[in-house]
C-alpha positions in Angstrom: -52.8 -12.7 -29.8 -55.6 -12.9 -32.1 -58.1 -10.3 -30.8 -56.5 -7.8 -28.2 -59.7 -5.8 -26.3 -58.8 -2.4 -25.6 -60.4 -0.7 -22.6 -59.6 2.5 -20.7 -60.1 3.6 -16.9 -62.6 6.4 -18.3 -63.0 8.3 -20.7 -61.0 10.7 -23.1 -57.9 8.6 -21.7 -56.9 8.2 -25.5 -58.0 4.8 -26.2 -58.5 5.4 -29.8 -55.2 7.2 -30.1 -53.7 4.4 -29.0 -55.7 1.8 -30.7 -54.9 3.6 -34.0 -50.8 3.3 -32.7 -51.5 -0.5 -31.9 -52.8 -1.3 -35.6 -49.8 1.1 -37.0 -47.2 -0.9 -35.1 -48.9 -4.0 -36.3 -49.7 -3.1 -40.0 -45.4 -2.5 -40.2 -44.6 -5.8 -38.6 -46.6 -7.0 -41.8 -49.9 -8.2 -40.1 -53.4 -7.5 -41.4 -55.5 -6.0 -38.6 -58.9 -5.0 -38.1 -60.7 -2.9 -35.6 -64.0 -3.5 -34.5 -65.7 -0.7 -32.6 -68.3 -2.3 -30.4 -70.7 0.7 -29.9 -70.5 4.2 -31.0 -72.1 7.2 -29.3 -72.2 11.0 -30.0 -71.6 11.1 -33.4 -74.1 11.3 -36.1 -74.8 8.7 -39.2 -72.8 10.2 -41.4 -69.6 11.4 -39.4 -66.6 9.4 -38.9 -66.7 7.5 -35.9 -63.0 6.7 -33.6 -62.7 3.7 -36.2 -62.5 5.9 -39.1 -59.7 7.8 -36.8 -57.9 4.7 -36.8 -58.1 3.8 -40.2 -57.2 7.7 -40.9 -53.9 7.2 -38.6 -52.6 3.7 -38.6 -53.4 3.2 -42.7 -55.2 0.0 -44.3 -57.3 -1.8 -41.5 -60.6 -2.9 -42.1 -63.0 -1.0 -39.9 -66.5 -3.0 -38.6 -69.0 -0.6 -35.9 -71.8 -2.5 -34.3 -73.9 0.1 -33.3 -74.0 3.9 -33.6 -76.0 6.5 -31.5 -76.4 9.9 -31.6 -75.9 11.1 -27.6 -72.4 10.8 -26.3 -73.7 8.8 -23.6 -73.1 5.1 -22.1 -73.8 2.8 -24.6 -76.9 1.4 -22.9 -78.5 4.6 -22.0 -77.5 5.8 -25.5 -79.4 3.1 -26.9 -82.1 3.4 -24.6 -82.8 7.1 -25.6 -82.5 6.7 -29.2 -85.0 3.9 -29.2 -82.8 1.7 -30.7 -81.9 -1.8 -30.2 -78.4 -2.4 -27.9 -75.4 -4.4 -28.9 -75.0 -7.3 -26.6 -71.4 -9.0 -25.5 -71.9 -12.1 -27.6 -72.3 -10.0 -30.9 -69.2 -8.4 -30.1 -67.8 -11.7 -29.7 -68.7 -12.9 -32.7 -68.1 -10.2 -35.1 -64.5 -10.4 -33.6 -64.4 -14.0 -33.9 -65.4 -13.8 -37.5 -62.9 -10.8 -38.4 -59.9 -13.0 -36.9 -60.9 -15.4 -39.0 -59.4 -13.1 -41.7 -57.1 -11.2 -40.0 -53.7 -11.5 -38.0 -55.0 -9.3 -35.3 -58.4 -7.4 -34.7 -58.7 -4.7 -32.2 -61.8 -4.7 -30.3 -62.5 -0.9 -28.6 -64.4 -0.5 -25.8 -66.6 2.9 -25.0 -65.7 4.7 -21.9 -64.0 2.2 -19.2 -64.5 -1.7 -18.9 -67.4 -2.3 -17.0 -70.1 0.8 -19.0 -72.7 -1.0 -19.8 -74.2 -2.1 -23.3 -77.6 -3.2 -22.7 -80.1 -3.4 -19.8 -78.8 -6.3 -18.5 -75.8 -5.4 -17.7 -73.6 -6.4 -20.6 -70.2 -5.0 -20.5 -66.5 -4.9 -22.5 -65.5 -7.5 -19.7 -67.8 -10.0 -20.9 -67.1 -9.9 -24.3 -63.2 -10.3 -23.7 -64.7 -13.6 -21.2 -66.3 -14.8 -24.4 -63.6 -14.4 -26.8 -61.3 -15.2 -24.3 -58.8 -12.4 -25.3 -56.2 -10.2 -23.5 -57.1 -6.3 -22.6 -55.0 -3.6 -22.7 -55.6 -1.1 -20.7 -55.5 2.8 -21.6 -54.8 4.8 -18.9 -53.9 8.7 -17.9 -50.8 10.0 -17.0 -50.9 12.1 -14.0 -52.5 12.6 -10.7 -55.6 10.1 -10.4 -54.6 7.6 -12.4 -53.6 4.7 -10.2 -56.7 4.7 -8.5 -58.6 3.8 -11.6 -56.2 1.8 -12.8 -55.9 -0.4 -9.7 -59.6 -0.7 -9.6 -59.1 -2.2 -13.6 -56.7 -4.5 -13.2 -58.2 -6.0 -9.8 -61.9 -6.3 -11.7 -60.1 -8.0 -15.0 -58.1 -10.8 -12.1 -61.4 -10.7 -10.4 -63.3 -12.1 -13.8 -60.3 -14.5 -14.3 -59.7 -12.3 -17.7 -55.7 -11.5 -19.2 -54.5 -8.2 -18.6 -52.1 -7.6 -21.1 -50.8 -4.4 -19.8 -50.9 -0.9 -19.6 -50.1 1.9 -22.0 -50.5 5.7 -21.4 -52.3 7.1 -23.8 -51.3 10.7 -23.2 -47.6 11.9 -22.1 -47.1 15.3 -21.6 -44.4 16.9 -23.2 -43.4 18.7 -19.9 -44.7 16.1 -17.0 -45.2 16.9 -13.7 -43.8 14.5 -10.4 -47.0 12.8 -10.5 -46.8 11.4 -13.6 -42.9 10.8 -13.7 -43.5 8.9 -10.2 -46.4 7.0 -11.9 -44.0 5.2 -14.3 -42.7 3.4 -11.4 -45.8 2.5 -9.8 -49.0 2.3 -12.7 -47.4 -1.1 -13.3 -47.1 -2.1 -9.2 -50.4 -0.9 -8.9 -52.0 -2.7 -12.1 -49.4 -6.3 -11.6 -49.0 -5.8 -15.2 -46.3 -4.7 -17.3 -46.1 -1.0 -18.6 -46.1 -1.8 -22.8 -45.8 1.9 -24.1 -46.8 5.9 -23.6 -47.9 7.6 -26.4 -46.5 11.7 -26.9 -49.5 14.1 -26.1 -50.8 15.3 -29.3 -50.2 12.6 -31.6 -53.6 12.3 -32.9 -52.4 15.3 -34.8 -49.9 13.8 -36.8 -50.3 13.2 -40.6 -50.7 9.1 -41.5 -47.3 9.4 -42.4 -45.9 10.7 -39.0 -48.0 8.9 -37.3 -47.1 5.3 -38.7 -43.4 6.0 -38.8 -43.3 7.0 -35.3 -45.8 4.6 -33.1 -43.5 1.6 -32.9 -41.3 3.7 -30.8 -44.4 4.2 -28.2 -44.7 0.2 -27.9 -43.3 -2.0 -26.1 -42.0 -5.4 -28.1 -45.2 -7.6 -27.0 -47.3 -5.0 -29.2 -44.5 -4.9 -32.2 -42.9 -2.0 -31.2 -39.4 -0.7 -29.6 -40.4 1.1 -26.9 -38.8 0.0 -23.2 -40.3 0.7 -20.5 -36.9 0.9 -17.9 -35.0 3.2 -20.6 -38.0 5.6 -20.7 -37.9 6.2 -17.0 -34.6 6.6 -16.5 -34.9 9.0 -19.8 -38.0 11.1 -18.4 -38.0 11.0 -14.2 -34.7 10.2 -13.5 -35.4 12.2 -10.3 -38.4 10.7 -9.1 -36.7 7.5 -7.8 
C-alpha cells in the first residue's frame, strides 16, 4: 500500500486527526511516510495548514500542499474566488507518485468528502485515487447520520471500480449514545468494508508524545496498528446486539 487516499463523508469528520494517527502508526512500524495535502482552504499563507497538524502529531513525515486558499470553501469555488489557478487530479497524482518514489507510504488527504470538486471540470479526490490507482480509507462520524453518508461512499468508490480500504471513525465519544454503539455493527454492513479503527474524541489534543504512543491502539493491523474491531464492540456496546 504505497499511497493510501484518505477521504471523509463530509466535513469536520476528523480526517486529519486520523491521517496524523495513520502516519504515527506507520512511522513506529519503521516506515517513512509522507502526506500530501491536495488542496488547502481557509487558512491563510502563513498559518499551518492540516499537514502541519500531522507533522505536529504523528512526528517526522514530509509534508507537500498543492494548493492553498484563503476561504474555507470547496476547493474549486475556493480557487475560483481567489482568482487563482485550481489543482487538477493528475497533479495530485503525480506529486503522490513522485513522493512514493521516496517513501514507504504517502498519505494523500482529501478536502471535505470524495466527490468536492477541485476545478471547473469537475475534478474530484475519486479521480485522483483512479489515477494512482490507490486504496481510500474512509473517515467517517460516529453517531446518528452516519451510515447514510457512509453507504452513499462506499457505493460511489465500487461504482468507479476504486478499493475501499475500510472505514475508521474519526471521532468516538467518550460516553456514546445507542446510535453510535449500534453503528459498530452496521457502518461496516453498510460500507461492505471492514471497520480498521476509531479514534478517542479529543485526541488531536494530545502532546506528540501521547499521541504517537497511543494511535497504534486506534488501528486495525492492515494500518499497523492493534486495534480489533470485534474486541471493541463487545468492549463498548455489549448491549446493542
Amino acid at each position: 500500500m504505497p499511497v493510501l487516499v484518505i477521504t471523509g463523508t463530509g466535513t469536520e469528520v476528523g480526517k486529519t486527526v486520523v491521517t496524523a494517527a495513520v502516519a504515527a502508526t506507520a512511522l513506529a512500524a519503521g516506515r517513512s511516510v509522507a502526506v500530501l495535502k491536495a488542496a488547502q482552504t481557509g487558512v491563510g499563507p502563513h498559518e499551518p495548514g492540516d499537514a502541519a497538524e500531522v507533522a505536529r502529531l504523528a512526528g517526522p513525515v514530509t509534508t507537500a500542499e498543492l494548493a492553498r486558499y484563503p476561504e474555507p470553501l470547496a476547493p474549486a469555488t475556493a480557487a475560483r474566488r481567489a482568482g487563482r489557478d485550481p489543482v487538477r487530479p493528475h497533479e495530485v497524482a503525480d506529486a503522490a507518485a513522485k513522493l512514493a518514489t521516496e517513501h514507504d507510504l504517502v498519505l494523500v488527504e482529501g478536502a471535505g468528502g470524495l466527490l468536492v470538486r477541485f476545478d471547473a471540470d469537475g475534478g474530484t479526490l475519486a479521480d485522483a485515487a483512479r489515477l494512482l490507482s490507490a486504496p481510500v480509507l474512509v473517515v467517517t462520524p460516529a453517531g446518528l447520520g452516519t451510515l447514510n453518508s457512509t453507504e452513499l461512499t462506499a457505493r460511489e468508490l465500487r461504482a468507479r471500480g476504486l478499493d475501499l480500504a475500510g472505514i475508521v471513525i474519526g471521532s468516538w465519544p467518550a460516553a456514546p449514545d445507542l446510535a453510535a454503539r449500534c453503528n459498530l455493527a452496521d457502518l461496516p454492513e453498510v460500507a461492505e468494508a471492514p471497520l480498521l479503527g476509531s479514534v478517542p474524541a479529543g485526541s488531536g489534543a494530545l502532546s506528540r508524545t501521547a499521541f504517537r504512543a497511543a494511535a497504534p491502539s486506534w488501528l486495525a493491523p492492515r494500518l499497523d496498528g492493534s486495534w480489533e474491531a470485534e474486541a471493541f464492540r463487545i468492549r463498548e456496546a455489549p448491549e446493542a446486539f
